[in-house]
BALOBA-1460 file (C-alpha; in Angstrom, 3 decimals):
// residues 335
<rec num="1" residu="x" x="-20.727" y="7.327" z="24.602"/>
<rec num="2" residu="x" x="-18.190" y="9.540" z="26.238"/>
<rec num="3" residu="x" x="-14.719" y="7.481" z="27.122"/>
<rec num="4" residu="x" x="-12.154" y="8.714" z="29.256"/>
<rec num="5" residu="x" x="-8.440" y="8.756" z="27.676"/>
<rec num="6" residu="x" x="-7.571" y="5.616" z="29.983"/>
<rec num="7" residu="x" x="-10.514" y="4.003" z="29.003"/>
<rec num="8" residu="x" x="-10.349" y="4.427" z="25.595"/>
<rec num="9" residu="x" x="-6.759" y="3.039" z="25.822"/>
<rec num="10" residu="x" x="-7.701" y="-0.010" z="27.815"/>
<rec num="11" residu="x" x="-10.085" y="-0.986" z="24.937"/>
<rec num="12" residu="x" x="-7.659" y="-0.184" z="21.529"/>
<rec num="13" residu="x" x="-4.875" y="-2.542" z="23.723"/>
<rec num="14" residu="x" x="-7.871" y="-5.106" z="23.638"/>
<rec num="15" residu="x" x="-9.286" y="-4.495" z="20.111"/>
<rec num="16" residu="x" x="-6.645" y="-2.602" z="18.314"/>
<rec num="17" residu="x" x="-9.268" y="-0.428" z="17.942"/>
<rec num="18" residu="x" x="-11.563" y="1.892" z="19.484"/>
<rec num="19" residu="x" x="-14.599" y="-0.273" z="19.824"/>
<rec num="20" residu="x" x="-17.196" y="2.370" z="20.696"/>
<rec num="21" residu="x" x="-20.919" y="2.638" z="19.720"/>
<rec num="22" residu="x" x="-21.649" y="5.868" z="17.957"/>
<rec num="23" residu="x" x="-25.078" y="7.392" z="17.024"/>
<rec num="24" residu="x" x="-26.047" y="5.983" z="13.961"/>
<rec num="25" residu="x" x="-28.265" y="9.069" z="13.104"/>
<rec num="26" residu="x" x="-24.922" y="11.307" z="12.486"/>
<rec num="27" residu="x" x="-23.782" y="11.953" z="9.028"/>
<rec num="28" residu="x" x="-19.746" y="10.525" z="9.511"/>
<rec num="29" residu="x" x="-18.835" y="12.273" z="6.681"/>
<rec num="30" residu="x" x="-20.045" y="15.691" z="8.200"/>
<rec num="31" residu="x" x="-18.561" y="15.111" z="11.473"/>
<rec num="32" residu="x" x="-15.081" y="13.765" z="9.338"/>
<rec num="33" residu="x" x="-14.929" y="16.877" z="8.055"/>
<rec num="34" residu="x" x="-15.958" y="18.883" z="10.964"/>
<rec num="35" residu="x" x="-13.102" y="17.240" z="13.114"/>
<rec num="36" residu="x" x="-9.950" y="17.276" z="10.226"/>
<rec num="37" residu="x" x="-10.823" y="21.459" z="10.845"/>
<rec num="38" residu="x" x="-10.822" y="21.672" z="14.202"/>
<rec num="39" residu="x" x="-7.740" y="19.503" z="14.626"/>
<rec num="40" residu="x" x="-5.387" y="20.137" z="11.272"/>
<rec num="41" residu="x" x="-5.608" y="16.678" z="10.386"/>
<rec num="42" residu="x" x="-5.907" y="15.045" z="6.951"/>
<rec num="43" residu="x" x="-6.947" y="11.993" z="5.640"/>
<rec num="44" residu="x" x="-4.459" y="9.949" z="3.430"/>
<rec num="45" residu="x" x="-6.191" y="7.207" z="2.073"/>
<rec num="46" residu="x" x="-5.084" y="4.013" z="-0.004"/>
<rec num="47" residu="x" x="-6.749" y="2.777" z="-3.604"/>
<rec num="48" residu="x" x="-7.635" y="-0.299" z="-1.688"/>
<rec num="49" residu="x" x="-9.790" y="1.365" z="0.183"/>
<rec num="50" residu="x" x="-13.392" y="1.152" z="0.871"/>
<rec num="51" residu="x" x="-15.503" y="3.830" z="-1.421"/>
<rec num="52" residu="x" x="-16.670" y="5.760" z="1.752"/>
<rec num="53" residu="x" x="-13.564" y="6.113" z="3.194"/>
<rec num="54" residu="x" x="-11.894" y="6.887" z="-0.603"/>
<rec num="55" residu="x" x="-14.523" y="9.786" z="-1.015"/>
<rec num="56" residu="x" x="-13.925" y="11.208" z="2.919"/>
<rec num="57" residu="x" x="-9.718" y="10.780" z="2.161"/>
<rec num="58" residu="x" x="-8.041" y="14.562" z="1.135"/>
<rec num="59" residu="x" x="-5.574" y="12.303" z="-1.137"/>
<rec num="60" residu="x" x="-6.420" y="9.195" z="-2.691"/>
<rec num="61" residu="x" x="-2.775" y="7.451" z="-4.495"/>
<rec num="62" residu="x" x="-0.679" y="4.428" z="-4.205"/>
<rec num="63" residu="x" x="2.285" y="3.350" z="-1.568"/>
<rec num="64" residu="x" x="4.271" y="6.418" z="-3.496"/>
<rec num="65" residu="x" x="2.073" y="8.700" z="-3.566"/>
<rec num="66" residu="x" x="0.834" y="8.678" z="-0.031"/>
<rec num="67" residu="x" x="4.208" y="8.674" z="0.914"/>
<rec num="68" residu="x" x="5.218" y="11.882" z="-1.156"/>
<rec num="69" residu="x" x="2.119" y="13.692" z="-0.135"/>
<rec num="70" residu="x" x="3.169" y="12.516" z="3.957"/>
<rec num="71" residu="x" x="6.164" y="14.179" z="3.480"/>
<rec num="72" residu="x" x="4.902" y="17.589" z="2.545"/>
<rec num="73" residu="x" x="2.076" y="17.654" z="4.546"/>
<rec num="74" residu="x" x="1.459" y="20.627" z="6.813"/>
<rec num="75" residu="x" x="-1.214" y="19.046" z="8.736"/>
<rec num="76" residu="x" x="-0.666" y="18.385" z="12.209"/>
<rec num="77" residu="x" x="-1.675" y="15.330" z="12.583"/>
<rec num="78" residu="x" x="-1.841" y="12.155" z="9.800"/>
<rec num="79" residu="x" x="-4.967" y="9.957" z="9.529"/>
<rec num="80" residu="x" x="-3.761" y="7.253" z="7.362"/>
<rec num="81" residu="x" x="-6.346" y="4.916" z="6.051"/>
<rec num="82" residu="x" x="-4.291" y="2.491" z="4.509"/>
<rec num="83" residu="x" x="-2.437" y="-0.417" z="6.443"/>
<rec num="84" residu="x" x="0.393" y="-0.281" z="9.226"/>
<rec num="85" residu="x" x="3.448" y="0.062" z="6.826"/>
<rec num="86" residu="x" x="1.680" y="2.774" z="5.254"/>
<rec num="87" residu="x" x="1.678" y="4.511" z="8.783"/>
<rec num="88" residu="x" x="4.930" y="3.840" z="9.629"/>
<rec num="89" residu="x" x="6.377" y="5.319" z="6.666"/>
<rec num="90" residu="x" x="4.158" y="8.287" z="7.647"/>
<rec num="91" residu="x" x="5.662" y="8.417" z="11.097"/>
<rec num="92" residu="x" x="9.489" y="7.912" z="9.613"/>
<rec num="93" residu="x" x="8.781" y="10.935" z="7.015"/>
<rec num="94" residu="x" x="6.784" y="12.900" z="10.097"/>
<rec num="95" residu="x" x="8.100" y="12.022" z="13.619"/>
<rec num="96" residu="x" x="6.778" y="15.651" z="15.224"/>
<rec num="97" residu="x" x="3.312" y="14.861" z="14.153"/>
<rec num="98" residu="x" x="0.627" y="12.381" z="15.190"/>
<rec num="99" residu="x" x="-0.434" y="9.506" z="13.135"/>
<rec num="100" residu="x" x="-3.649" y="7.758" z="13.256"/>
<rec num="101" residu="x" x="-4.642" y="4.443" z="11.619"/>
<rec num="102" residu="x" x="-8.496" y="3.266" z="11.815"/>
<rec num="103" residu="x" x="-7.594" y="-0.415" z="13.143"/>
<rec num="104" residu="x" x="-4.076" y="-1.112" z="14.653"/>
<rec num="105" residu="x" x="-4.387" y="-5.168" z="13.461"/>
<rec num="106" residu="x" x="-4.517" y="-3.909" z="9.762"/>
<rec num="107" residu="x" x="-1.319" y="-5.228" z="8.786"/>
<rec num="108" residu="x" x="0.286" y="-6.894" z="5.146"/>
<rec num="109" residu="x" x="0.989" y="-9.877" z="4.649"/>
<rec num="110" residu="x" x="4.445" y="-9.023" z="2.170"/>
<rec num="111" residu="x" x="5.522" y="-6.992" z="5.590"/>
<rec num="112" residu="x" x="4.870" y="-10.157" z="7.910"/>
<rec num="113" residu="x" x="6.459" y="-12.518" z="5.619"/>
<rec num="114" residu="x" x="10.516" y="-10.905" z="6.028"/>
<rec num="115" residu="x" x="10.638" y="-10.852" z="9.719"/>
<rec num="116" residu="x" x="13.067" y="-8.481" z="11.062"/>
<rec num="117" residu="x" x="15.993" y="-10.819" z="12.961"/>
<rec num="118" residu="x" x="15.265" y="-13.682" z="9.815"/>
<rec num="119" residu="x" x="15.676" y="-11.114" z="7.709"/>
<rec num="120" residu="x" x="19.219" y="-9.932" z="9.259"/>
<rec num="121" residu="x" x="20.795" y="-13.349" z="9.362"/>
<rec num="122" residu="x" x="20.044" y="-13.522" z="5.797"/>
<rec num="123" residu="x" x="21.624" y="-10.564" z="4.688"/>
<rec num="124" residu="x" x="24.626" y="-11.200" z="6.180"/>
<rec num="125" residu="x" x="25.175" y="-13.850" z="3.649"/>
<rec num="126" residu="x" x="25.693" y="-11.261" z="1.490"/>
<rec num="127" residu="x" x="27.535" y="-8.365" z="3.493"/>
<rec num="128" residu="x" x="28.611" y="-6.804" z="-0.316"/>
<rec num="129" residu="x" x="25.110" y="-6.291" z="-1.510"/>
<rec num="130" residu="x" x="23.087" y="-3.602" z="-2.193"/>
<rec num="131" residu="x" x="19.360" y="-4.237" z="-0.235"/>
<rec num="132" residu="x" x="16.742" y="-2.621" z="-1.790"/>
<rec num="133" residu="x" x="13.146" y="-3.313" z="-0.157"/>
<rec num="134" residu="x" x="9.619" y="-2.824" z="-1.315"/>
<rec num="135" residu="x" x="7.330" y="-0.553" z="0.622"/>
<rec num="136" residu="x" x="5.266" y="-2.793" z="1.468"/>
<rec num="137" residu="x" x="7.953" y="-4.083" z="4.981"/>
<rec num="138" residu="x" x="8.031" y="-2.951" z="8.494"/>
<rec num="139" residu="x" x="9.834" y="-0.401" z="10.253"/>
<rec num="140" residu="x" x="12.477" y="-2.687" z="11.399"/>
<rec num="141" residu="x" x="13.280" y="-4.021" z="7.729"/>
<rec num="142" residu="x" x="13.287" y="-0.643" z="6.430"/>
<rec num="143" residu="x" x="16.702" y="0.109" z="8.842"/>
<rec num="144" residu="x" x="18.464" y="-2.720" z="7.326"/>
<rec num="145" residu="x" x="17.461" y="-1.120" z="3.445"/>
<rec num="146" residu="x" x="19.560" y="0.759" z="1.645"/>
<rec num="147" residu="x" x="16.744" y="2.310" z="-1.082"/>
<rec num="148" residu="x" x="13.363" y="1.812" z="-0.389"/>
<rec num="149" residu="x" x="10.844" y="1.408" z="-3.701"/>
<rec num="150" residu="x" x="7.454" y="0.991" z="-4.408"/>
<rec num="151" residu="x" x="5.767" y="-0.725" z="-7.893"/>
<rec num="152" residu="x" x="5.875" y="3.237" z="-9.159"/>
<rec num="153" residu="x" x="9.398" y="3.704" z="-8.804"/>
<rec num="154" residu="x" x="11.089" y="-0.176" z="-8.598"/>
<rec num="155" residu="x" x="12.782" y="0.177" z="-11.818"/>
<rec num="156" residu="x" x="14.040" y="3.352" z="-11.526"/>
<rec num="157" residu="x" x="14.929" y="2.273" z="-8.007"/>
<rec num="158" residu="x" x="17.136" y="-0.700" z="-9.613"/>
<rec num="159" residu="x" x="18.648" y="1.056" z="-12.450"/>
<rec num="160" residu="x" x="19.978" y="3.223" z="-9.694"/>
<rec num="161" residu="x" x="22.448" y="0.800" z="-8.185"/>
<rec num="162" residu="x" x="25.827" y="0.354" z="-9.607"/>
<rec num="163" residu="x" x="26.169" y="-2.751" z="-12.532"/>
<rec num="164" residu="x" x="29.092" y="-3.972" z="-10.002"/>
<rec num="165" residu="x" x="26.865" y="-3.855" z="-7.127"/>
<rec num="166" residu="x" x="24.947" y="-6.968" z="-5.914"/>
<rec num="167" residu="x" x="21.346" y="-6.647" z="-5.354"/>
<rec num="168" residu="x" x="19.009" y="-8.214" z="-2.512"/>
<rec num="169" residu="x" x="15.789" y="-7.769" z="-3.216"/>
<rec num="170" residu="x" x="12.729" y="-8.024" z="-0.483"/>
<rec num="171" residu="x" x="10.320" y="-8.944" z="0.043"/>
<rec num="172" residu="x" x="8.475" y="-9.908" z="-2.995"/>
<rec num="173" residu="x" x="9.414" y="-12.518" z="-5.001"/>
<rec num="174" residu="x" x="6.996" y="-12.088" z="-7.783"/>
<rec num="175" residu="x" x="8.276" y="-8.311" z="-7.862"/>
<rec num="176" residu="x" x="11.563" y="-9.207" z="-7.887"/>
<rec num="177" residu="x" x="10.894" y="-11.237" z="-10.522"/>
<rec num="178" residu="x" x="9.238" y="-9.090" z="-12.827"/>
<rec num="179" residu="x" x="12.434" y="-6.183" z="-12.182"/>
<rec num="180" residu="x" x="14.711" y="-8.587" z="-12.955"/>
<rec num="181" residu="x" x="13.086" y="-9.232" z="-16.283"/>
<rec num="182" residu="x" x="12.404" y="-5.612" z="-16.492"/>
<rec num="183" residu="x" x="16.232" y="-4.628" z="-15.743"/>
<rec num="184" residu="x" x="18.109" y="-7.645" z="-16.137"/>
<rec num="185" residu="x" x="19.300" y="-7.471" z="-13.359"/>
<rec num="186" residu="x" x="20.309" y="-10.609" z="-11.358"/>
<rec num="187" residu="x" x="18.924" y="-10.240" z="-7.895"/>
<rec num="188" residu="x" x="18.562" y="-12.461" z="-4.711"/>
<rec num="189" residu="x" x="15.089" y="-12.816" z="-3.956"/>
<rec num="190" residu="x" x="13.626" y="-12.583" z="-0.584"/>
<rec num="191" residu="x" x="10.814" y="-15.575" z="-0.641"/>
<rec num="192" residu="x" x="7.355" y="-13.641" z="0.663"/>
<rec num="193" residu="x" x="4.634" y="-12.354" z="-1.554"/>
<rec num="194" residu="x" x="1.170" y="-10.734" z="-1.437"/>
<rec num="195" residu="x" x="-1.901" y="-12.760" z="-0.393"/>
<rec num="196" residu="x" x="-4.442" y="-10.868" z="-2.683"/>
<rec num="197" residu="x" x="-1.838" y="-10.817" z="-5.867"/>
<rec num="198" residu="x" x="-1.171" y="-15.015" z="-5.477"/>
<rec num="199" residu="x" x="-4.711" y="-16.145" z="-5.530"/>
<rec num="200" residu="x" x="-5.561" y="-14.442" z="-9.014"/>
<rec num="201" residu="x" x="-6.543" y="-17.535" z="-11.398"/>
<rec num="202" residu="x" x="-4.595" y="-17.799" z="-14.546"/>
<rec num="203" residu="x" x="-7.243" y="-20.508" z="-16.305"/>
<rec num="204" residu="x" x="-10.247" y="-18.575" z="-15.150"/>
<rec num="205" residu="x" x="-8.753" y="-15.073" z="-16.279"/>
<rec num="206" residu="x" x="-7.815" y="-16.589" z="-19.493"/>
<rec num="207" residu="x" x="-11.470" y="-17.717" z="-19.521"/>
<rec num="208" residu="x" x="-12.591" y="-14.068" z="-18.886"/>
<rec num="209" residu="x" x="-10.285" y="-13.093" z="-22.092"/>
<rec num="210" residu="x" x="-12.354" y="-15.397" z="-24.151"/>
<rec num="211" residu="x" x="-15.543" y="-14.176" z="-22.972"/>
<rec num="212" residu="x" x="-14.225" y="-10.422" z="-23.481"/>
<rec num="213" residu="x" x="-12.235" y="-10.354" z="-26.567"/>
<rec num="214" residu="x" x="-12.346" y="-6.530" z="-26.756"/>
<rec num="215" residu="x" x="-11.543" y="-6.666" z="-23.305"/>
<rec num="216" residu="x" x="-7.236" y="-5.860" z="-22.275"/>
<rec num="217" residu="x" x="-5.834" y="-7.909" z="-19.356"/>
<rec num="218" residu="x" x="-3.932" y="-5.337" z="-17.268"/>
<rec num="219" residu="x" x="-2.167" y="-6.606" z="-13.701"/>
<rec num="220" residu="x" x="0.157" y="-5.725" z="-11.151"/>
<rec num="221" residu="x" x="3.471" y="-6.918" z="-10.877"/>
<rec num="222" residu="x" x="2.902" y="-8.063" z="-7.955"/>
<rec num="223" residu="x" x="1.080" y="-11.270" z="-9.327"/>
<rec num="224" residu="x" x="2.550" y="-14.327" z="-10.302"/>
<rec num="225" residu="x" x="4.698" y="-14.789" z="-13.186"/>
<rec num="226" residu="x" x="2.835" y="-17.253" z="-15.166"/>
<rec num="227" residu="x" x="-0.193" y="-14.330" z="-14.653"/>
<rec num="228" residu="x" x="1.949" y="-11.330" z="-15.786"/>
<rec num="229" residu="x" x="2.728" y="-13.248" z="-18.796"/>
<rec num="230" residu="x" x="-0.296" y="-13.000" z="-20.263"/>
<rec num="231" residu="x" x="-1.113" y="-9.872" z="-19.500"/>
<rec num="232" residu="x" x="-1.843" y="-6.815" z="-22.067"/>
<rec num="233" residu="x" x="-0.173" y="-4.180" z="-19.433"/>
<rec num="234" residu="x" x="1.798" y="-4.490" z="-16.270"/>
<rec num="235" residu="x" x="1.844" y="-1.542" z="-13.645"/>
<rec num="236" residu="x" x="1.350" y="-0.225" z="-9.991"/>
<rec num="237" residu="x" x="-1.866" y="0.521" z="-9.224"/>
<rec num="238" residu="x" x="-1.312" y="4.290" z="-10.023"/>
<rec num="239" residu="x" x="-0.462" y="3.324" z="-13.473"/>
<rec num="240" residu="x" x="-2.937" y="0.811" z="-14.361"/>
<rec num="241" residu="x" x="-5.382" y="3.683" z="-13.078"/>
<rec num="242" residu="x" x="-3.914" y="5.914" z="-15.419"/>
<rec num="243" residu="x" x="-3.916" y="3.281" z="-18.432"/>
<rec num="244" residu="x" x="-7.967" y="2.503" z="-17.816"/>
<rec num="245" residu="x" x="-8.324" y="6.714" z="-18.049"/>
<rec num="246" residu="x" x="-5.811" y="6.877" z="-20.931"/>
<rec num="247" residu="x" x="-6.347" y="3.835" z="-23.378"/>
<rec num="248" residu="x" x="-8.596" y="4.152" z="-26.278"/>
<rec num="249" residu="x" x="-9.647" y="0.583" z="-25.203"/>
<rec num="250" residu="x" x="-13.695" y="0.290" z="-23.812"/>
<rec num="251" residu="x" x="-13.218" y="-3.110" z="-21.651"/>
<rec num="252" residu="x" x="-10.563" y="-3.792" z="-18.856"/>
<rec num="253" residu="x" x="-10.090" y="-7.101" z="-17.008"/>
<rec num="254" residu="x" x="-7.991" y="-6.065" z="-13.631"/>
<rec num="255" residu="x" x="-5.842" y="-7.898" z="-11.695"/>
<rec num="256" residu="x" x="-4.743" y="-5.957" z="-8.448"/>
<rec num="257" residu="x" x="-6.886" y="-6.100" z="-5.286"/>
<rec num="258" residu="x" x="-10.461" y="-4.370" z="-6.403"/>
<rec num="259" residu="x" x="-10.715" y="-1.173" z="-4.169"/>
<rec num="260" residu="x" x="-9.031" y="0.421" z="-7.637"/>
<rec num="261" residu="x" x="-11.851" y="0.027" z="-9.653"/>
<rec num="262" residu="x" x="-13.899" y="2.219" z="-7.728"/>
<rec num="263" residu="x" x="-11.230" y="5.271" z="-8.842"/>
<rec num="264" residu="x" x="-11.478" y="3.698" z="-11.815"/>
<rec num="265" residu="x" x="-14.928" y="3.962" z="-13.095"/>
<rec num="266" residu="x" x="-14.795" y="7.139" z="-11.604"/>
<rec num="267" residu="x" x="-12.008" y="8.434" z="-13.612"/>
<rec num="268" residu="x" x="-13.596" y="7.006" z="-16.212"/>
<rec num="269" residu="x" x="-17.168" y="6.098" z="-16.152"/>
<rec num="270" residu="x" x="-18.337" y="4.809" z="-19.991"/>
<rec num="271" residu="x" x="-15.748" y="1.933" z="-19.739"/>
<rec num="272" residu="x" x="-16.293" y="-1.827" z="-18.489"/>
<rec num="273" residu="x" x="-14.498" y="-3.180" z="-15.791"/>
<rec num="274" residu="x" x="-13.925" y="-6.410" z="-14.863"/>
<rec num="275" residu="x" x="-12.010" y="-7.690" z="-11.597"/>
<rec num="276" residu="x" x="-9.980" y="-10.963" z="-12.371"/>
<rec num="277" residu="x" x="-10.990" y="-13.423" z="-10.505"/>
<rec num="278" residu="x" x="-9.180" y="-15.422" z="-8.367"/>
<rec num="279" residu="x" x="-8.934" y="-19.815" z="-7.509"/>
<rec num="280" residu="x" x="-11.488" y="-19.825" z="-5.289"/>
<rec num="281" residu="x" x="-15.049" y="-18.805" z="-5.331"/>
<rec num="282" residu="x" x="-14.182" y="-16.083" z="-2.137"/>
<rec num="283" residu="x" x="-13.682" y="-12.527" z="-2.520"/>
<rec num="284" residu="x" x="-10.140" y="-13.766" z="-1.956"/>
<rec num="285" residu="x" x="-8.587" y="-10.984" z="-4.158"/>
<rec num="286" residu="x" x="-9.719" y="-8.360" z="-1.339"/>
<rec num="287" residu="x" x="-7.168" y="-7.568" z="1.264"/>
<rec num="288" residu="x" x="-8.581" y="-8.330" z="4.290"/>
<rec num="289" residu="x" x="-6.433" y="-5.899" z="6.160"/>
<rec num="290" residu="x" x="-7.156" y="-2.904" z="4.077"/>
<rec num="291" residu="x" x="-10.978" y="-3.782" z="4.347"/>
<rec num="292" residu="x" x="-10.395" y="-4.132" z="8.550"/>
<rec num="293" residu="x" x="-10.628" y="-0.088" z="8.291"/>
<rec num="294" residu="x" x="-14.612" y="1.710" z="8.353"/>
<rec num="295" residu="x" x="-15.225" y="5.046" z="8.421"/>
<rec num="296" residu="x" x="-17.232" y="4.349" z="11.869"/>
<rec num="297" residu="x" x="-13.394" y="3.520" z="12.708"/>
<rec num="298" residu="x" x="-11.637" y="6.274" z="10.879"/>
<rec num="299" residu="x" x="-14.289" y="8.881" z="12.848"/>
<rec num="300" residu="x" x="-13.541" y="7.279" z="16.051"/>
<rec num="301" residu="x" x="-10.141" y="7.485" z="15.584"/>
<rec num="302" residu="x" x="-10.254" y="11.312" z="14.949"/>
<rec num="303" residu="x" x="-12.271" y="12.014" z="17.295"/>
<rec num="304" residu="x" x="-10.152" y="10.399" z="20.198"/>
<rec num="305" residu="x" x="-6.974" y="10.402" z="18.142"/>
<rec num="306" residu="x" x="-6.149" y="7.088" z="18.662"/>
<rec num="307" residu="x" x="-4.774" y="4.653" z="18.121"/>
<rec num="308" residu="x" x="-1.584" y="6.355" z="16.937"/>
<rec num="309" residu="x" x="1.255" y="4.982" z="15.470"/>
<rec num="310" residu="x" x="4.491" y="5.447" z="17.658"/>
<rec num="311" residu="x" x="8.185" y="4.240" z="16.644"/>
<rec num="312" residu="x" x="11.309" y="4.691" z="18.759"/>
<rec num="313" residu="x" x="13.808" y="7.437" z="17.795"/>
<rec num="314" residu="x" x="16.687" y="4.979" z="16.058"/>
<rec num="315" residu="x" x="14.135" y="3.069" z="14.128"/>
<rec num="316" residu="x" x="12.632" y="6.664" z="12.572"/>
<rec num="317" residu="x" x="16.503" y="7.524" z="12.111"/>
<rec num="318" residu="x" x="17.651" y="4.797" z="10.082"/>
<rec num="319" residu="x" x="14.493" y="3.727" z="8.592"/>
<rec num="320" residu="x" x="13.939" y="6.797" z="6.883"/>
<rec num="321" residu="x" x="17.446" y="7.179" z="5.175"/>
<rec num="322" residu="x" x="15.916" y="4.084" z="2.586"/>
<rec num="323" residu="x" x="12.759" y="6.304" z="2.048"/>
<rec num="324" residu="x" x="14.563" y="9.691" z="1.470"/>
<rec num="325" residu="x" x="16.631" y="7.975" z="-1.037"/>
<rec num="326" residu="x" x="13.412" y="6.947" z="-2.874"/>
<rec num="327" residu="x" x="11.973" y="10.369" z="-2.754"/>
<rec num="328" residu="x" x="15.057" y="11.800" z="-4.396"/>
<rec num="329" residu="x" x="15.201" y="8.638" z="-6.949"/>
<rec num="330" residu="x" x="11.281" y="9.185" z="-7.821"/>
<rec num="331" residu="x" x="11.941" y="13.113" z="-8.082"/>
<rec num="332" residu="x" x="14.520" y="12.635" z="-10.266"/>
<rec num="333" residu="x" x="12.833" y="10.557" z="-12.675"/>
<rec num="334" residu="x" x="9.867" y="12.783" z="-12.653"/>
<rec num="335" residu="x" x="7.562" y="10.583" z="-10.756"/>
C-alpha cells in the first residue's frame, strides 16, 4: 500500500503511528536492513525491547548507553526503538538529524508523573538547590535540570554536587531513595515512580527465594524500598546484565521489566532466569509503552520516516546543557 506524504501524516496524527498494512510475505528484517543502507539510518534500541526488534537494533544498552552512542552517531538519521524520552534526548544530543520512534503514544510513566509547569512551581520552593533529574523526564523538565543522570551514572551524578549544595531530586522517589542511602545525601524527592518497578511483589519474590535457594535476587533501584532491601544486588539494567554474565552464581531471580532477560540468556545461556513476579497475576511487570513498538512499526517508520520526533530550538538549547553535563560526569568516571 503506497501512501502519499499527506496521507501518511493524516493517519500518524490519528494513530501516532503509521497504521499501514504491509505484505506479510516480506522478511522485515531483510527489508530493515535494506532501508538503514539506503538511508544512513541506525537502529538504537532499548533492553526493554521486544527480541525481534533487539536482534534488528545496531546497539542494544540502557538510558546511558543509547544516549552516549546518540551522541556519536554518524548516521543521518536516528531510529530509536525505545520510548519518547529516549527520542528526545536523541533529538537534544542530534538536532541536524532526523529521529524516528516506531509509535509516537509510547511514552513513561516516571516522565508523565513531573509535569512541566507543576514541576516549576515546585522548584521554586527551593530557588538554592541543585536539580538533578533522572532520564527517564520530558524535554521540558530536562530545561529546568541542572545534571541529568540515569541508574548507570546517579551516584556519580550526586557525588558531583557540592556537600553545601541542596539537592532536588526527580522524578523517582524510589531512586531517590536508594541514592540517598547510597550517598547520604539528603535530597528532596520529587513524588512519581515507575509503573513496571512498583508492582514487583515482595511476599511472592520472597516466595521465589525459598523455592530457589541457589537462586540471587538482583533488582533495579528503581523498585520499592522494602524490595531493594532484600535484594542480593542492586543495579541499572546494564549492570545487572553484566552481574548475570559475570557472577559465578547458576540461578538469577530479576526484578526490572523482563525485555532484559532476553540479553541475558543470551549473554549467558547455561544460567536460569527467573523474572520476579509482580501483585497481580498480569504481565504487569512489562512496560506497556516499550511493548507499543513492533518491528511491522519500526519498518514502517523507516520506510516513510515518520513519525519523527521534533522539539523547538530553546527546548534543544537548554535541555541539553543537563545531558552534556552527564556525558562529561559518566566519562569521567569511566562509564
Amino acid at each position: 500500500m503506497k501512501l502519499s506524504l499527506q496521507e501518511a501524516k493524516n493517519k500518524l496524527i490519528e494513530n501516532g503511528f503509521l497504521d499501514i498494512e504491509i505484505d506479510k510475505d516480506i522478511n522485515l528484517f531483510e527489508e530493515i536492513e535494506k532501508l538503514k543502507k539506503e538511508k544512513n539510518a541506525i537502529i538504537l534500541g532499548h533492553y526493554y525491547q521486544i527480541p525481534a526488534i533487539q536482534d534488528v537494533s545496531d546497539f542494544v544498552g540502557d538510558s546511558l548507553g543509547l544516549a552516549q552512542k546518540a551522541a556519536e552517531t554518524d548516521a543521518e538519521i536516528i531510529m530509536f526503538a525505545g520510548v519518547h524520552f529516549m527520542a528526545e534526548t536523541a533529538k537534544m544530543l542530534n538536532p541536524g538529524k532526523k529521529v524516528l520512534l516506531p509509535d509516537l503514544n509510547a511514552g513513561c510513566s516516571l516522565a508523565n508523573s513531573a509535569p512541566a509547569p507543576i514541576f516549576k512551581s515546585f522548584k521554586a520552593q527551593y530557588p538554592d538547590h541543585i536539580v538533578v533529574s533522572y532520564v527517564n523526564s520530558s524535554a521540558e523538565l530536562k530545561t529546568m535540570t541542572d545534571i541529568c543522570c540515569t541508574s548507570s551514572n546517579a551516584v556519580h551524578v550526586i557525588n558531583s554536587v557540592p556537600k553545601d549544595k541542596g539537592i532536588i531530586f526527580a522524578p523517582d522517589r524510589n531512586l531517590g531513595a536508594y541514592l540517598m542511602k547510597k550517598t547520604g545525601r539528603d535530597m528532596i524527592l520529587w513524588h512519581g515512580v515507575c509503573q513496571v518497578h512498583e508492582m514487583f511483589s515482595w511476599e511472592k519474590i520472597s516466595q521465589a527465594m525459598q523455592d530457589h535457594p541457589g537462586a540471587e535476587f538482583i533488582a533495579h533501584p528503581e523498585c520499592e524500598p522494602h524490595v531493594l532491601e532484600i535484594a542480593d544486588f542492586i543495579g541499572s539494567t546494564s549492570q545487572l546484565l553484566n552481574h548475570v554474565k559475570t557472577s559465578d552464581v547458576e540461578e538469577f531471580i530479576v526484578a526490572t521489566e523482563p525485555g532484559i532477560l532476553y540479553q541475558m540468556q543470551k549473554s549467558a545461556p547455561d544460567k536460569k532466569l527467573y523474572s520476579a513476579p509482580p501483585t497481580t497475576t498480569c504481565a504487569c511487570n512489562e512496560c506497556p509503552f516499550m511493548k507499543m513498538n513492533t518491528l511491522e512499526k519500526l519498518y514502517i517508520a523507516l520506510k516513510y520516516e515518520l513519525p519523527e520526533v521534533v522539539l523547538e530550538q530553546n527546548i534543544i538549547e537548554e535541555g541539553r546543557v543537563c545531558i552534556d553535563r552527564m556525558l562529561e560526569i559518566s566519562k569521567k568516571a569511566g562509564l
